[in-house]
C-alpha positions as CSV (number, residue, x, y, z in Angstrom):
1,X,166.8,-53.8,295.4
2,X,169.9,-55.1,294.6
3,X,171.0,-57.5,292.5
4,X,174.3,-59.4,291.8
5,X,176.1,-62.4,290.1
6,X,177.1,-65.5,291.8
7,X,179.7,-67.8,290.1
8,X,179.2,-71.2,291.8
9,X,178.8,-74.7,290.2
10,X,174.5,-75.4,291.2
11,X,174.4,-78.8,293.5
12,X,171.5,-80.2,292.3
13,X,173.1,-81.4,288.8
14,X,169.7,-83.2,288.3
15,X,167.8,-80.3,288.0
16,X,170.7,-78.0,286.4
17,X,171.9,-79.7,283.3
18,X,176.0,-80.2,283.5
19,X,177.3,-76.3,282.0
20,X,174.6,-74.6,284.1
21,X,176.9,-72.6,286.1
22,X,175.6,-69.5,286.4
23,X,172.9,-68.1,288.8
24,X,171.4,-64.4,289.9
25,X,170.8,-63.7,293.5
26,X,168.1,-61.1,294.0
27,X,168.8,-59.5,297.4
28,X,164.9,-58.5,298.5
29,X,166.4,-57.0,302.0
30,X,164.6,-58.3,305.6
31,X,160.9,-60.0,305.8
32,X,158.4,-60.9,308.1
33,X,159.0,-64.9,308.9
34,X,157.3,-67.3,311.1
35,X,159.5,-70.3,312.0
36,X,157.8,-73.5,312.9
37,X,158.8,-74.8,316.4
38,X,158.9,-78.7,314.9
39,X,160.2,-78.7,311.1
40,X,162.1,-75.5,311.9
41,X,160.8,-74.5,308.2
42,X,159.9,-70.6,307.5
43,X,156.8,-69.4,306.1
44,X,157.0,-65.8,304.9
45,X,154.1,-63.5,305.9
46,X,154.0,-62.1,301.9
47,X,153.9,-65.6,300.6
48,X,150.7,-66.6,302.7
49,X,148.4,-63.5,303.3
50,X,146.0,-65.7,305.4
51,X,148.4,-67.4,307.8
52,X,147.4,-68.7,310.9
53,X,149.2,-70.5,313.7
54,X,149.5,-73.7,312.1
55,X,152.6,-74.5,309.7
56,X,151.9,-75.1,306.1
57,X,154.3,-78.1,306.2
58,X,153.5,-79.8,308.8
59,X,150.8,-78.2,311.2
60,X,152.6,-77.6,314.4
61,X,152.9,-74.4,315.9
62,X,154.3,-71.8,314.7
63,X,157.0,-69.2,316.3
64,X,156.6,-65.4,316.6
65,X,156.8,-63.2,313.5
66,X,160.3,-61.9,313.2
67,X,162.3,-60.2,310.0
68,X,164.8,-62.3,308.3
69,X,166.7,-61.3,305.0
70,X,165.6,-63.0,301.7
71,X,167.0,-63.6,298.7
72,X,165.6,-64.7,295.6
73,X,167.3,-66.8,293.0
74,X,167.3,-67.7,289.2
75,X,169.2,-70.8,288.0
76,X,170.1,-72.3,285.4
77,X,172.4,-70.0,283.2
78,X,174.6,-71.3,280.9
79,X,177.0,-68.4,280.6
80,X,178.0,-65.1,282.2
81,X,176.2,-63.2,279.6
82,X,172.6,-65.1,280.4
83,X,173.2,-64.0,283.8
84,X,174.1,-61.0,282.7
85,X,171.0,-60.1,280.9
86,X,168.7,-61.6,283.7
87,X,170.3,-59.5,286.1
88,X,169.9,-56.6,283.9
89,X,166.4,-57.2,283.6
90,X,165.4,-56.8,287.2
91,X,167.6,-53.8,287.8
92,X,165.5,-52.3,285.3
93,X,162.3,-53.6,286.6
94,X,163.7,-51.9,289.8
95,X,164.5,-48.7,288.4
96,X,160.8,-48.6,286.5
97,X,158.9,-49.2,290.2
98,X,157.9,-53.2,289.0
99,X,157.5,-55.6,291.9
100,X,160.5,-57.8,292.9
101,X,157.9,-60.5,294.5
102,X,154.7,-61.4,292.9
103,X,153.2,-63.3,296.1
104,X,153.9,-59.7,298.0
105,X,152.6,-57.3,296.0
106,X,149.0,-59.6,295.4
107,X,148.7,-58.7,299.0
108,X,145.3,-56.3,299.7
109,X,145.9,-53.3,300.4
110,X,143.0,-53.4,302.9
111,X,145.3,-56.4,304.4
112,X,148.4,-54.6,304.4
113,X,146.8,-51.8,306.3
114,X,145.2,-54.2,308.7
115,X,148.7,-56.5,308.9
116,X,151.3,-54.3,308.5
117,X,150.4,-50.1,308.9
118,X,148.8,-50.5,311.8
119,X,150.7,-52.2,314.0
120,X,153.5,-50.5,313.2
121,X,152.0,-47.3,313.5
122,X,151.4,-48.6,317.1
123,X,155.0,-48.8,317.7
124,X,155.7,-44.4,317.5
125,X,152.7,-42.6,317.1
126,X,150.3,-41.4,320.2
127,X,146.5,-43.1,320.3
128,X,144.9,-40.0,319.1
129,X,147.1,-39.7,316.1
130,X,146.8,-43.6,315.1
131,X,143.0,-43.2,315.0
132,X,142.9,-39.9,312.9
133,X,145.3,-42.2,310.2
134,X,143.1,-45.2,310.9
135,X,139.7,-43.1,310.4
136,X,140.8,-41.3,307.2
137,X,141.9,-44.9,305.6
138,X,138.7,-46.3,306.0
139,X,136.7,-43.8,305.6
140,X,138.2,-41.9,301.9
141,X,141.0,-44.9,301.1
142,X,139.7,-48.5,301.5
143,X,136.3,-48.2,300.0
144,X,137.9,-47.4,296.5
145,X,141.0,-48.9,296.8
146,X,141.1,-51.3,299.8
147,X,140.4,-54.6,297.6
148,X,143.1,-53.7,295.4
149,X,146.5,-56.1,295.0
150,X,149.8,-53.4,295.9
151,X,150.7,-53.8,292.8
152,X,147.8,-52.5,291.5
153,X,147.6,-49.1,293.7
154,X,148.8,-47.1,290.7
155,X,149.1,-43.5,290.6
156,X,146.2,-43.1,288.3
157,X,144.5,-44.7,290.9
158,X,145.4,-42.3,293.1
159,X,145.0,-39.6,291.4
160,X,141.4,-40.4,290.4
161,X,140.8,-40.8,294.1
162,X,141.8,-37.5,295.0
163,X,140.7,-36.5,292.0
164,X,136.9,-37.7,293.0
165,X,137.5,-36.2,296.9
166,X,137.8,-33.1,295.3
167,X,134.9,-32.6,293.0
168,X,132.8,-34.2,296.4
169,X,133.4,-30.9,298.0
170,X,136.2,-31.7,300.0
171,X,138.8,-29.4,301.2
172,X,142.1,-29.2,299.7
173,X,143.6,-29.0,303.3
174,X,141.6,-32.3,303.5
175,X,142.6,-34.3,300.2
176,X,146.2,-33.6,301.0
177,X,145.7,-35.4,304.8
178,X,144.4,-37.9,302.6
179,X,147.4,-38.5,300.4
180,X,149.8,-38.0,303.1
181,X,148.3,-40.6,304.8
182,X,148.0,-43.3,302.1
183,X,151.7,-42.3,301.1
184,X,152.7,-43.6,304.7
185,X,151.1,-46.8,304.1
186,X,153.1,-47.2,300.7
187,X,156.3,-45.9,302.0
188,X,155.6,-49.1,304.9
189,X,155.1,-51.1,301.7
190,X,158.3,-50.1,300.2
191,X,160.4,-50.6,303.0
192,X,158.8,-54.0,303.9
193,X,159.6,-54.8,300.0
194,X,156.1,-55.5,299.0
195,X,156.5,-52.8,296.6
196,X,160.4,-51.4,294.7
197,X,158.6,-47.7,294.8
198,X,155.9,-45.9,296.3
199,X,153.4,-44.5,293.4
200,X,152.7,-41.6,294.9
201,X,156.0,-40.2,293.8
202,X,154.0,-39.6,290.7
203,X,151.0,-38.0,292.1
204,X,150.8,-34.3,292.7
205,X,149.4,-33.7,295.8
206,X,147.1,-30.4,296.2
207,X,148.5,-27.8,297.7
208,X,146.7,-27.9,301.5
209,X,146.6,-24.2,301.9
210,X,143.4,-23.2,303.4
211,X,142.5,-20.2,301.6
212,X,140.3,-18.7,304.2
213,X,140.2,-19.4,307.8
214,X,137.0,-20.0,309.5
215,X,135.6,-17.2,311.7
216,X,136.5,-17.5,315.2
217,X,133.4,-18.1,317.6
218,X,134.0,-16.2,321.3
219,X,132.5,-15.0,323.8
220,X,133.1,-11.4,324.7
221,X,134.1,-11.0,328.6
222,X,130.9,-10.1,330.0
223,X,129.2,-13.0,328.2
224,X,131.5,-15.9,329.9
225,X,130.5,-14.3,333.1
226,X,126.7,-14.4,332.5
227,X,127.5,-18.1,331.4
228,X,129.4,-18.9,334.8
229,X,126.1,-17.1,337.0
230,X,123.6,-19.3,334.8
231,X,125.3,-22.7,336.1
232,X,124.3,-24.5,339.3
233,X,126.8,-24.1,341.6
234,X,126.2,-27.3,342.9
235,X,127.0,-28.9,339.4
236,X,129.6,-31.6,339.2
237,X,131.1,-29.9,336.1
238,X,130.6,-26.2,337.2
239,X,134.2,-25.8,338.2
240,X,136.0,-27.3,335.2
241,X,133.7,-24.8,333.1
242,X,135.0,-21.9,335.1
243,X,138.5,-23.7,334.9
244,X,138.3,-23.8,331.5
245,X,137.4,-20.1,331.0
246,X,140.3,-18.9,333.5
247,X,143.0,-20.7,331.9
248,X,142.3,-21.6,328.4
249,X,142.9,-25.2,328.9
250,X,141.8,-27.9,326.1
251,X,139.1,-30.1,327.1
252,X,141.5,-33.3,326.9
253,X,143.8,-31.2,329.4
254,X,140.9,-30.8,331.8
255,X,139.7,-33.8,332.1
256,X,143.3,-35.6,332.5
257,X,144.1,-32.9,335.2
258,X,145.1,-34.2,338.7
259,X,145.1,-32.6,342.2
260,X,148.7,-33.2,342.4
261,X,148.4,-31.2,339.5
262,X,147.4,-28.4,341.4
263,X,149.4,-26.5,344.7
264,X,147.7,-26.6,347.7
265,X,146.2,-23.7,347.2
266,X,144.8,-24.2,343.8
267,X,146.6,-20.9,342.6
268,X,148.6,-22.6,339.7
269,X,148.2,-25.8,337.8
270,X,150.4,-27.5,335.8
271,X,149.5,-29.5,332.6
272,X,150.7,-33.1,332.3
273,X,148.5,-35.5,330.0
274,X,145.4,-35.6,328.2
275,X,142.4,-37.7,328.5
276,X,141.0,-37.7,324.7
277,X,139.1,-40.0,322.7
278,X,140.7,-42.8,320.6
279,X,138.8,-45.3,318.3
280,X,135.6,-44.8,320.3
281,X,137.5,-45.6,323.9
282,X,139.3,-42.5,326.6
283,X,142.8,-42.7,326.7
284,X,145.8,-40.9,328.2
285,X,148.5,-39.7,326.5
286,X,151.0,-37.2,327.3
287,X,150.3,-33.1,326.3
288,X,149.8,-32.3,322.9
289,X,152.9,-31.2,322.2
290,X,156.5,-30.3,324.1
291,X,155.5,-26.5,324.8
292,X,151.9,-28.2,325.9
293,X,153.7,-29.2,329.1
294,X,153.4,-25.8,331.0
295,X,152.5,-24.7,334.3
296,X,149.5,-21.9,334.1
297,X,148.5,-19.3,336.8
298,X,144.5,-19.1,338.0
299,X,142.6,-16.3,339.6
300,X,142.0,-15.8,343.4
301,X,138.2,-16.4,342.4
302,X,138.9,-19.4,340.6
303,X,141.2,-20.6,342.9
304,X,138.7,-20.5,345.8
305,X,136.2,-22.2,344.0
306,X,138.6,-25.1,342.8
307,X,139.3,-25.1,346.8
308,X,135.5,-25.5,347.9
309,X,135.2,-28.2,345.3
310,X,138.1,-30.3,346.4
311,X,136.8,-30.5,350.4
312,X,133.0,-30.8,348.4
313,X,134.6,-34.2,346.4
314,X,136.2,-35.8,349.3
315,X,132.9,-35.4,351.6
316,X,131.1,-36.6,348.8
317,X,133.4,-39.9,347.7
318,X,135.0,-40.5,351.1
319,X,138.4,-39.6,350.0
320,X,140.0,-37.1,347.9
321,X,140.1,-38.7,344.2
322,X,142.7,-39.1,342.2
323,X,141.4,-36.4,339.1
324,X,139.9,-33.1,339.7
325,X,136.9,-33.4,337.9
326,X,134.9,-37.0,338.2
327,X,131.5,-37.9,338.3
328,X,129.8,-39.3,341.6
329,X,131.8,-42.5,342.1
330,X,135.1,-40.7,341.7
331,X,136.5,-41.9,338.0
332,X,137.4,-39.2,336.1
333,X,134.7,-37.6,333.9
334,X,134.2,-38.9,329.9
335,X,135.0,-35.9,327.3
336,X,132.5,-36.5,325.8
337,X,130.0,-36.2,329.4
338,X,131.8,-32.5,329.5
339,X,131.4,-31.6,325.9
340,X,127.5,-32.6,325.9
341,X,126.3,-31.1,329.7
342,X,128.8,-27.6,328.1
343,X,126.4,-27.7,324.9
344,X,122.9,-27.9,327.1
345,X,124.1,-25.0,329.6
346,X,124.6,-22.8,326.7
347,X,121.2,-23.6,325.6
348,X,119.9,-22.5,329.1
349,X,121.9,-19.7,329.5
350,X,120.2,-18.3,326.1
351,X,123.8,-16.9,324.8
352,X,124.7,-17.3,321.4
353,X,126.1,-20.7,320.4
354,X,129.4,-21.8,321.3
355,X,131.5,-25.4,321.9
356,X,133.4,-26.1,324.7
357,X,137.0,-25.0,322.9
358,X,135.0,-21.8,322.4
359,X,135.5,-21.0,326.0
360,X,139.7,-21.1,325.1
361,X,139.3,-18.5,322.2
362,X,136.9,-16.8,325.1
363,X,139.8,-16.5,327.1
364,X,142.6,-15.3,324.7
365,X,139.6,-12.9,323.8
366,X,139.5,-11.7,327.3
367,X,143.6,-11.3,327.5
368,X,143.9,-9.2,323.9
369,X,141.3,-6.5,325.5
370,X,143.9,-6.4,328.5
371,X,146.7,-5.3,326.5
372,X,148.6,-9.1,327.1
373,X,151.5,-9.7,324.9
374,X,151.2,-12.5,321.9
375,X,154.5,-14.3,323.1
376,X,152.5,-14.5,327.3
377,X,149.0,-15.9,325.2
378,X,151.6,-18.5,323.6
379,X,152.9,-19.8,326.4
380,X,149.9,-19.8,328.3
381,X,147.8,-21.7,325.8
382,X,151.0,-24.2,325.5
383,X,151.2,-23.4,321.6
384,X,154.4,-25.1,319.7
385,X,155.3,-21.5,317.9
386,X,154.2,-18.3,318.5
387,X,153.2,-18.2,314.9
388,X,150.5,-20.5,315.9
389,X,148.9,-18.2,318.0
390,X,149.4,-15.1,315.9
391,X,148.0,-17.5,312.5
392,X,144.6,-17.7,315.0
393,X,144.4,-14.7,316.9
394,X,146.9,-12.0,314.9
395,X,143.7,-10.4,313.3
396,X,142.3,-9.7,317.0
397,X,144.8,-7.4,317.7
398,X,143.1,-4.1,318.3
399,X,144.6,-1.6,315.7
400,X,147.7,-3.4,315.1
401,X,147.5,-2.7,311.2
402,X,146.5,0.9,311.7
403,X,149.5,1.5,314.7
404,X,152.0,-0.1,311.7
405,X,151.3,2.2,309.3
406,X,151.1,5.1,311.8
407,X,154.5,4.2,312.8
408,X,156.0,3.4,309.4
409,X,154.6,7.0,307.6
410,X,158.1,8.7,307.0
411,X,156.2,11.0,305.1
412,X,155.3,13.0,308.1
413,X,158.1,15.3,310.6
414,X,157.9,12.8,313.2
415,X,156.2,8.9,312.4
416,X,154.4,8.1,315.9
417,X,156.5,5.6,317.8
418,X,160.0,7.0,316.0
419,X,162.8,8.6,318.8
420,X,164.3,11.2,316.3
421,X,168.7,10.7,317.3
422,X,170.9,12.6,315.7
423,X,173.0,11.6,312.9
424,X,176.5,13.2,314.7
C-alpha cells in the first residue's frame, strides 16, 4: 500500500469548513469493478459481496467485471501535520498486516475461494491440478475456516488448523499441501488488496518430508505373464492391460492414446495427452509433465496384438475410431471403467493384490532384472528428473550398495572396478 499527501484546496467547501486544505490519498492499487451500462456508476466487487447483475443505483445492467485502480481518501485536515499523522497511521497499519478496506476484508473466505481463487486458478493451472487445490480447500480448509471474514484468517487460526490436522493422524507431507494451498488463496487475497499481508508468513509450516516411503507393490515377471494368460482375449480392455505392462504407461496416458499415436505397425507409440479425472468429469490435458511427452518402443508380441485389435475395432464399429481403447460404441473408455475391470481380473487371476499403476512398477521391475540403465527407465517412464526414478526404484537395484563398497575398499591391492595407472 502506498500512501501520500495531496495539497489541493477540497471543492465541496460545504462539507470542508474554509482552512480544510489538506487531504490523504490512500493508493489501494487495481480492483474488480462492474460499470453500469445506464448511470455509468461503478460498483466494486469488495464493496458488495452478493452482487448480481442489477446496479445498486439504479437497476440496469450491469457491465463485465474488469480491474480499475482505487484510491481511498480522508478529508478534512486542517494542516500539513494532521495529514501527516493520518498518513502515518496507515503506513503503519500497512507495515503491521491491518486491512486498508473494511468492506474487503469482511468478505468470506469461503466467498473469496468461490469468487476470486477459483477462477483465477482457471486461468494457468491444468484441470487435474485445479481440482486437487479445490478438493483439499473444502475438504481440511473451509469447514473450520470458510465462514470466517479475511480479516479474521489469523495465523493462530492457522496454526490451530494444522495444528488439529496433525494430531488427526495426518501426514506431515499432507498438512504442508494443506498450507501451501491455503497460502495461495491468501497470496490471491493480498494481491487483489483484500488483505496488506498474507498471515501465513507467520505460520511455520511442517516440514513435508516423508520419513519412510511406502513399500512398492509389483509383480515379478513371471506373475504379469500369468495375469496376461488369465484375461479373455476377446476382452475390450485386454490389450491396454498388456499395453500397459510393455511400456509402463500411466493409466491417464492409456486411455488418452490415439492410433495416430501409434506407427502403422504398432511398434512405437508416442505419448501426447491424458484423459484423467477432474471434479468428478474426464478431461484431457496435455502429459504430465515436459519429459512426459516421449515416444516409447513396444514388443513384437505386443505390437501384434495391438495390430489384431485395431482391424478387430473397425470390424466391430464400422470404422477405425479415433482412441485406441473404447468401449462398444467407439468413445474412448472411462479411467475409472479400466481401473475397476483391472481390479476384478486380479481377483480372478488369484495373484496377490495389485492396482492398475502396479502394472508400471511391474514393468520397471521387469527392466532392473535385465540389467537396463536408470537414466533408459527415466526416459521411458517420461519422469521430469532422473532423481525421480532413482527416489522410487534406487533401492531395487540388485547389489548396488554392496558393488559401492566393493569398489570403494582401498584397503585391499586392487578395489574391484579400479584400473591400477601408473603414477609416471
Amino acid at each position: 500500500m502506498s500512501t501520500s499527501i495531496r495539497t489541493r484546496l477540497a471543492k465541496d467547501r460545504k462539507r470542508f469548513p474554509r482552512g480544510k486544505r489538506w487531504l490523504v490519498v490512500n493508493d489501494l492499487g487495481k480492483q474488480r469493478q462492474r460499470r453500469c451500462i445506464a448511470c455509468k456508476k461503478g460498483a466494486w466487487l469488495a464493496d458488495h459481496p452478493r452482487l448480481g447483475d442489477e446496479c445498486p443505483s439504479c437497476g440496469a445492467a450491469l457491465g463485465p467485471a474488469i480491474d480499475v485502480r482505487r484510491q481511498s481518501t480522508s478529508r478534512g485536515f486542517a494542516s500539513e501535520k494532521e495529514a501527516k499523522v493520518e498518513r502515518d497511521r496507515l503506513t503503519e497499519a500497512s507495515r503491521r498486516g491491518q486491512h486498508v478496506m473494511a468492506a474487503a476484508a469482511s468478505v468470506p473466505l469461503r466467498q473469496f475461494v468461490e469468487a476470486d481463487w477459483i477462477p483465477d486458478l482457471r486461468l494457468r493451472l491444468k484441470d487435474t491440478t485445479i481440482d486437487s487445490y479445490t478438493r483439499t480447500m473444502e475438504r481440511d480448509v473451509l469447514p473450520t475456516l470458510g465462514a470466517l471474514p479475511l480479516r479474521d484468517v489469523t495465523a493462530g487460526r492457522i496454526a490451530n488448523l494444522l495444528a488439529d490436522l496433525l494430531d488427526g493422524n495426518r501426514k506431515a507431507v499432507t498438512v504442508r499441501y494443506v498450507g501451501v494451498v491455503l497460502g495461495s488463496v491468501l497470496t490471491l487475497a493480498v494481491r487483489r488488496k483484500h488483505l496488506a499481508r498474507s498471515p501465513l508468513a507467520d505460520v511455520t509450516l511442517p516440514s513435508g518430508v516423508q520419513t519412510e516411503r511406502p513399500a512398492l507393490k509389483f509383480w515379478t515377471p513371471d506373475q504379469v505373464r500369468t495375469f496376461l494368460e488369465s484375461l479373455d482375449p476377446t476382452h475390450l480392455l485386454t490389450p491396454l492391460y498388456a499395453t500397459a505392462a510393455a511400456t509402463g504407461l500411466r493409466r491417464g496416458e492409456l486411455c488418452g492414446l490415439r492410433w495416430s499415436d501409434l506407427a502403422d505397425d504398432c511398434a512405437v507409440l508416442t505419448v501426447t495427452r491424458n484423459r484423467v479425472l477432474a471434479g468428478g468429469r474426464v478431461v484431457e490435458t496435455t502429459p504430465k509433465s515436459k519429459a512426459s511427452r516421449r515416444p516409447v518402443s513396444i514388443g513384437a508380441g505386443t505390437a501384434s496384438q495391438l495390430r489384431a485389435h485395431r482391424t478387430a475395432q473397425r470390424l466391430r464399429v464400422g470404422a477405425l475410431p479415433e482412441y485406441a481403447f473404447t468401449d462398444l460404441g467407439g468413445a474412448p473408455v472411462h479411467p475409472d471403467s479400466v481401473s475397476s475391470t483391472f481390479n476384478r481380473a486380479v481377483t480372478r487371476s488369484g495373484l496377490p493384490r495389485l492396482t492398475l499403476h502396479g502394472l508400471r512398477h511391474s514393468h520397471v521391475v521387469a527392466l532392473i532384472a535385465e540389467g537396463f540403465s536408470p537414466k533408459l527407465i527415466q526416459v521411458r517412464l517420461g519422469h521430469s528428473s532422473i532423481v525421480v526414478t532413482f527416489d522410487i526404484y534406487g533401492h531395487l537395484l540388485p547389489g548396488a550398495d554392496e558393488d559401492a563398497a566393493a569398489a570403494t575398499d582401498f584397503a585391499s591391492a586392487t578395489p574391484r572396478g579400479l584400473r591400477v595407472v601408473s603414477g609416471e
